[in-house]
C-alpha positions in Angstrom: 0.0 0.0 0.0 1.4 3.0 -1.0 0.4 5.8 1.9 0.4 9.1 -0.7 -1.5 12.2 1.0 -5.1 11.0 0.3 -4.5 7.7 1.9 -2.8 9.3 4.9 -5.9 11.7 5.1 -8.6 9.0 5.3 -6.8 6.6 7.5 -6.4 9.6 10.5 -10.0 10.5 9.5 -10.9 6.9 9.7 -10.1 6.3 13.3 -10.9 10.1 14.9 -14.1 9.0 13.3 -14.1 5.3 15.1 -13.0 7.1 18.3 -15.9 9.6 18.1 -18.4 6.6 17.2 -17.3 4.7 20.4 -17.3 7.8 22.5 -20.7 9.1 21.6 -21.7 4.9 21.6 -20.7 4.4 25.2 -22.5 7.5 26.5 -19.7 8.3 28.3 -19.5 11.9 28.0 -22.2 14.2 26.7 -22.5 14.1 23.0 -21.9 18.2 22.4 -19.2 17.7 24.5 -17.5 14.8 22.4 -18.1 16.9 18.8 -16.8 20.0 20.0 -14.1 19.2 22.8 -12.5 15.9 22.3 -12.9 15.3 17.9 -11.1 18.5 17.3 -8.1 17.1 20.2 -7.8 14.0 18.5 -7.3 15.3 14.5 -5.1 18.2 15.9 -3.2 15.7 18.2 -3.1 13.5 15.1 -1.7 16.0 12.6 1.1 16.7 15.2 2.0 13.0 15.9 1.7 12.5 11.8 4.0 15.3 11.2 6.6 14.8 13.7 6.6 11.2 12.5 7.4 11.9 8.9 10.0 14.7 9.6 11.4 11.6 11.4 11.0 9.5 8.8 13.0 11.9 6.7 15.8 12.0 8.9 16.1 8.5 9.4 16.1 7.8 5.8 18.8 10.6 5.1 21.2 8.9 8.1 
C-alpha cells in the first residue's frame, strides 16, 4: 500500500471518526461535549504525531 496524501488523510479521518463513534456509543461523556471538545483534540493531536513522524521519517532515511 502506498500511503500518498489521500491515503494518509482517510486513514487519521478513519479512526478520529471510530473514536468519536465509540465515545458518543458508550454515553460516556455528553454528545456536544464529544463533537466540539474531544474530535477536534484527536485530529489536531493526530496532525502533530503524523507530522513529527514523517519529519522523522526523513531524517532517518537521510542517516
Amino acid at each position: 500500500m502506498e500511503f500518498n496524501l489521500p491515503v494518509t488523510a482517510a486513514i487519521l479521518l478513519g479512526i478520529v471518526a471510530a473514536g468519536t463513534a465509540a465515545l458518543v456509543g458508550m454515553g460516556f461523556m455528553a454528545t456536544s461535549t464529544v463533537l466540539m471538545m474531544v474530535t477536534p483534540s484527536m485530529l489536531v493531536f493526530g496532525l502533530i504525531a503524523l507530522l513529527l513522524g514523517v519529519k522523522h521519517g526523513e531524517y532517518r532515511a537521510t542517516r
